[in-house]
C-alpha positions as CSV (number, residue, x, y, z in Angstrom):
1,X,4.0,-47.2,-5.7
2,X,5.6,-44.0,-4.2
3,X,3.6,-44.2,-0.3
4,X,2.4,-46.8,-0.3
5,X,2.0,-46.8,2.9
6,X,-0.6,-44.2,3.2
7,X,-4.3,-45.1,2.1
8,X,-5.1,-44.2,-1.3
9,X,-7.7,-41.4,-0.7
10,X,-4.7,-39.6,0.8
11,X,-2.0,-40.5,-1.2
12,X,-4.7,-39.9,-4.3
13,X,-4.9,-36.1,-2.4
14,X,-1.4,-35.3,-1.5
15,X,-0.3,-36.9,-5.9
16,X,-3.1,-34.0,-6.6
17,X,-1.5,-30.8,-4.8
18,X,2.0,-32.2,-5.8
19,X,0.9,-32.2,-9.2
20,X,-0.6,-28.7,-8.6
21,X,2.6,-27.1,-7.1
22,X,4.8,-28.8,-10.0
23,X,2.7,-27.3,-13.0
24,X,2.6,-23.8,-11.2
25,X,6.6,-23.2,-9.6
26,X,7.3,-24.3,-13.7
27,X,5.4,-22.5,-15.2
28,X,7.5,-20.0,-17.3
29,X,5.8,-19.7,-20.9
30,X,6.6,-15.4,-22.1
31,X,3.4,-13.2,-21.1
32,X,3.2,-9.5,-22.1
33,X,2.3,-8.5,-18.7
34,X,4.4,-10.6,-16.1
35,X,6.4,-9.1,-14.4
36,X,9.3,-9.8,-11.2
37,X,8.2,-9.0,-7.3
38,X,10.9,-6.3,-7.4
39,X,8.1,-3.6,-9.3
40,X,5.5,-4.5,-7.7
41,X,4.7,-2.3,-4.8
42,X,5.7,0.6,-7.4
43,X,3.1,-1.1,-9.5
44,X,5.8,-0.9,-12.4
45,X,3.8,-3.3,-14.7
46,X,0.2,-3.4,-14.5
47,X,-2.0,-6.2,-15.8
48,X,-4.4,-5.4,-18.9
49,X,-7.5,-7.6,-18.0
50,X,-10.1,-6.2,-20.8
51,X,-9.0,-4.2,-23.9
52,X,-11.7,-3.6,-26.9
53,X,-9.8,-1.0,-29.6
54,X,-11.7,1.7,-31.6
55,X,-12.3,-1.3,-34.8
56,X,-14.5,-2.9,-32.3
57,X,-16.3,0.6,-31.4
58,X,-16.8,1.7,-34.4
59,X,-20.2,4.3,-34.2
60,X,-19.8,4.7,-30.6
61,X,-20.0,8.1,-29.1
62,X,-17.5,9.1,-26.7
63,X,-16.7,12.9,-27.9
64,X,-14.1,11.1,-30.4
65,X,-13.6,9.9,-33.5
66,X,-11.4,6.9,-32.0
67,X,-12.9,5.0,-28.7
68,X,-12.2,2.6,-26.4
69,X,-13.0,0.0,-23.4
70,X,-9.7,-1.1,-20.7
71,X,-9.3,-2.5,-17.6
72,X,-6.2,-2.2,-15.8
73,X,-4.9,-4.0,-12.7
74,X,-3.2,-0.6,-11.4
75,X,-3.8,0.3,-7.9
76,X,-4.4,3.6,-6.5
77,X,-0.6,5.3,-7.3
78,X,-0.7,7.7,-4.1
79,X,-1.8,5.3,-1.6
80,X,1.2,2.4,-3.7
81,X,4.1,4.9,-4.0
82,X,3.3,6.6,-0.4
83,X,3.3,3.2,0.8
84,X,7.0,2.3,0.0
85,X,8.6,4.9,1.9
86,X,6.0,4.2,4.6
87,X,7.1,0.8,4.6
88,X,10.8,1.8,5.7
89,X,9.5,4.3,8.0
90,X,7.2,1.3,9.9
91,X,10.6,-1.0,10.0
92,X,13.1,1.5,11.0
93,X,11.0,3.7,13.3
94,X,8.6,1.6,14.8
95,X,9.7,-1.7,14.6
96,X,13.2,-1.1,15.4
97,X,13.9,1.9,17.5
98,X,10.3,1.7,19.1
99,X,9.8,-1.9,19.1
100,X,5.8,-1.5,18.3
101,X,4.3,-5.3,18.2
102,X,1.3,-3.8,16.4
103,X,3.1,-3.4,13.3
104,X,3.9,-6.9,13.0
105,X,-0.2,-7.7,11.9
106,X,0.5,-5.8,8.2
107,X,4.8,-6.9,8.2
108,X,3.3,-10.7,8.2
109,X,0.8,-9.9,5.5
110,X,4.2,-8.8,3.6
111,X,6.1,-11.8,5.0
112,X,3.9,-14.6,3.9
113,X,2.2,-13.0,0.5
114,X,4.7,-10.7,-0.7
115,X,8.3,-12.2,0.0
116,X,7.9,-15.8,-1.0
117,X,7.2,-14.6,-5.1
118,X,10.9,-13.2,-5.1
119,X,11.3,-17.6,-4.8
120,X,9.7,-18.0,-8.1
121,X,10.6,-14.6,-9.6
122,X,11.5,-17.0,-13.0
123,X,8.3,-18.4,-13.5
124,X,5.0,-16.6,-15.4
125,X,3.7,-14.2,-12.5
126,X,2.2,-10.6,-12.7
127,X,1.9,-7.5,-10.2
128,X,-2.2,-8.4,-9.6
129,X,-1.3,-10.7,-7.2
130,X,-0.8,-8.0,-4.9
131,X,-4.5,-8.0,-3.9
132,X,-3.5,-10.5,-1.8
133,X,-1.8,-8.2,0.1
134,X,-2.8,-4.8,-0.5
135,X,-4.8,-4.5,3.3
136,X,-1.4,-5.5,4.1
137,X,0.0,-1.9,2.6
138,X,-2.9,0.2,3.5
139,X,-2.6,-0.5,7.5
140,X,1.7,0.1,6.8
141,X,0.6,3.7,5.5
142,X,-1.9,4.0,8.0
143,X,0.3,3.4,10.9
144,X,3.2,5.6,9.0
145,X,0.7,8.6,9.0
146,X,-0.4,7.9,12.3
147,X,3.0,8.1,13.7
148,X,4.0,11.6,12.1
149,X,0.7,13.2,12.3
150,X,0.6,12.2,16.1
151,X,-2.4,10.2,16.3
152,X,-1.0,6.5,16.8
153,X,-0.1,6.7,20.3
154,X,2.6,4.5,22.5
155,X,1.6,1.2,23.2
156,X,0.2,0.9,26.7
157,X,3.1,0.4,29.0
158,X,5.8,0.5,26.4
159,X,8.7,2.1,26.8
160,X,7.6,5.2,24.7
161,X,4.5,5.3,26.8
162,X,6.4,5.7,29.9
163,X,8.1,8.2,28.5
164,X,5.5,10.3,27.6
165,X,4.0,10.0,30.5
166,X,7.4,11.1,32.6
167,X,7.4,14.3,30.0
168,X,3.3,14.9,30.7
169,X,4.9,15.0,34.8
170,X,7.4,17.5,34.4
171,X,5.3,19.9,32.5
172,X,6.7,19.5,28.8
173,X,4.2,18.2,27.1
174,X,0.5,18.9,27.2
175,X,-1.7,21.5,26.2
176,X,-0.4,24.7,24.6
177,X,2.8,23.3,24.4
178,X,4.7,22.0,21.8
179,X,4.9,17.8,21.1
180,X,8.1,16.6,21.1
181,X,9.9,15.2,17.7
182,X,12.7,13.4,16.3
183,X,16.0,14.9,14.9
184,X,14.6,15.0,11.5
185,X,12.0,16.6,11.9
186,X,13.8,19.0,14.6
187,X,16.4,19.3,12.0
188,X,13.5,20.9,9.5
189,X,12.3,23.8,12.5
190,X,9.1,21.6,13.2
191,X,8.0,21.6,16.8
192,X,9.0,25.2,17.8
193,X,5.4,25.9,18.7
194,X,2.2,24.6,19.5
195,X,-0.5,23.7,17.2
196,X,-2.3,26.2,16.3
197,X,-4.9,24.5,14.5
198,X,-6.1,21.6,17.0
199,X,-8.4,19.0,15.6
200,X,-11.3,18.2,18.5
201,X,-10.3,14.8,20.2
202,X,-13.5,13.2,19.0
203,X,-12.3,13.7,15.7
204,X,-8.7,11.9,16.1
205,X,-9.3,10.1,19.1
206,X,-6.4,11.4,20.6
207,X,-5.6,15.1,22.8
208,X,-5.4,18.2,21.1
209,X,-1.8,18.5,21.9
210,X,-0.3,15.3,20.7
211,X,-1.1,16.3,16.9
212,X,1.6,17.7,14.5
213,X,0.8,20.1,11.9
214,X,3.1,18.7,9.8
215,X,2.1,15.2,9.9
216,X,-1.6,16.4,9.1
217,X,-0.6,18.4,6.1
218,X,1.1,15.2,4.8
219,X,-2.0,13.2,6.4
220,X,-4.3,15.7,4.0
221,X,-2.0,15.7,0.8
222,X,-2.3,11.5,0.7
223,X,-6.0,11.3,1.0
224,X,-6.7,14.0,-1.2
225,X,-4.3,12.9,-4.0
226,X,-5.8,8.9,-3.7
227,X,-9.1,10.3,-4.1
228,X,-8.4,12.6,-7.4
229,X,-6.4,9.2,-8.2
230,X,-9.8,7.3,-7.6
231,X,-12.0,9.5,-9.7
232,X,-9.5,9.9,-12.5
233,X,-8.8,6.1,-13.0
234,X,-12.4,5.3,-12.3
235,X,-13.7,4.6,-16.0
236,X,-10.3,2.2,-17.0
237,X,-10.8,0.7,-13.8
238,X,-14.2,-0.5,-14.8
239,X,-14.0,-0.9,-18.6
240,X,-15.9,2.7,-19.1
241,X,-16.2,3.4,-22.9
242,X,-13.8,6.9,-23.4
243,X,-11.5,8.3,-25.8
244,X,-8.3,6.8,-26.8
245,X,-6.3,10.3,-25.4
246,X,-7.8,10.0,-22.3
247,X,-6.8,6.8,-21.6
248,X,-2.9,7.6,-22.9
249,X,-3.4,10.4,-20.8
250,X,-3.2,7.7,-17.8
251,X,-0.4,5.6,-18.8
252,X,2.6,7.8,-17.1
253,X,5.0,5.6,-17.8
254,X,6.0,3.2,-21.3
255,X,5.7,0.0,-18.9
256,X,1.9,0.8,-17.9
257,X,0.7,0.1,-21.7
């Protein structure tokens, strides 16, 4: 008997998760909704947990002559597709070039739930295993619009910290005057003057003078969009009974059906 050496309660439990893994890593039998890692942060093929067509609706009222009941696994598309870019943003700009631990508590979430599928990208697996990690994606695009709109600020005693406190010294930086930024956004004429439209510090949580105007507009543009998202997916989030046009009206793209 394979370890035999181990007592039988705990070679009875470690034959059980063995047997577990096996079935699951070979598990490869067609599906209509898997679908590989690679689209999944796009959310490129939603599952279909609940369908009930307009044959099983007949006589129900739903200002149509053709009804229906769906639940989809698709997350909120602006807060998903925001998120991607986000994500490089995070690695290149914070991680890298400004060596910021804190964004190491969502890159782990991606780390250990996200990377290890791309493993078993042959076997039977779909995009709603991403609610494992979705906090994961939410604190990336949190900390992304943080950083542009001006309202993360440095890690205490970090290099970038240091500097800002050498600029706050000299007089180039602080209120009325313009916060610094990066080539890019230099690049696009942002920076060339204070902002004029401070949000109060009890608000952000941060001084007047560190915010960007540009960073809020794009700050304002996510959260509104994720919240028409919200209310417009609401009813085939939740198996609502509507029209068969609205809810093809939803499916942008041909892989979302």
């Amino acid at each position: 008997m394979a370890r035999s050496w181990l007592p039988d309660s705990l070679n009875d439990l470690l034959e059980y998760h063995l047997s577990m893994y096996n079935f699951h890593v070979g598990l490869d039998s067609e599906h209509p909704y898997m679908s590989k890692p690679i689209g999944w942060l796009v959310q490129w093929r939603p599952t279909s947990f609940y369908w009930k067509g307009s044959e099983e609706l007949l006589g129900t009222d739903c200002g149509s002559d053709r009804c229906i009941q769906a639940i989809t696994s698709i997350g909120n598309i602006p807060i998903w597709w925001a998120a991607v870019p986000a994500l490089v943003f995070v690695i290149a700009v914070l991680m890298i070039s400004r060596r910021d631990w804190r964004v190491w508590v969502p890159l782990i979430g991606y780390i250990g739930l996200y990377l290890p599928w791309f493993i078993y990208s042959d076997r039977t697996i779909f995009t709603f295993y991403t609610v494992a990690f979705a906090p994961c994606v939410v604190l990336v695009l949190v900390l992304a619009l943080g950083a542009v709109s001006g309202m993360l600020t440095p890690v205490p005693g970090s290099a970038a910290a240091r500097e800002e406190e050498r600029l706050l010294e000299e007089g180039r930086v602080g209120p009325g005057l313009p916060y610094p930024r990066g080539a890019v956004a230099a690049y696009f004429g942002f920076g060339m003057r204070a902002n004029r439209t401070p949000l109060p510090a009890a608000w952000t949580g941060v001084p007047p003078w560190r915010l960007r105007g540009e960073g809020l507009a794009v700050v304002a543009v996510v959260l509104v969009l994720a919240v028409v998202f919200a209310a417009a997916w609401w009813p085939i989030w939740t198996g609502r009974t509507v029209p068969y046009t609205f809810w093809h009206w939803h499916m942008w793209l041909n892989s979302w059906v």
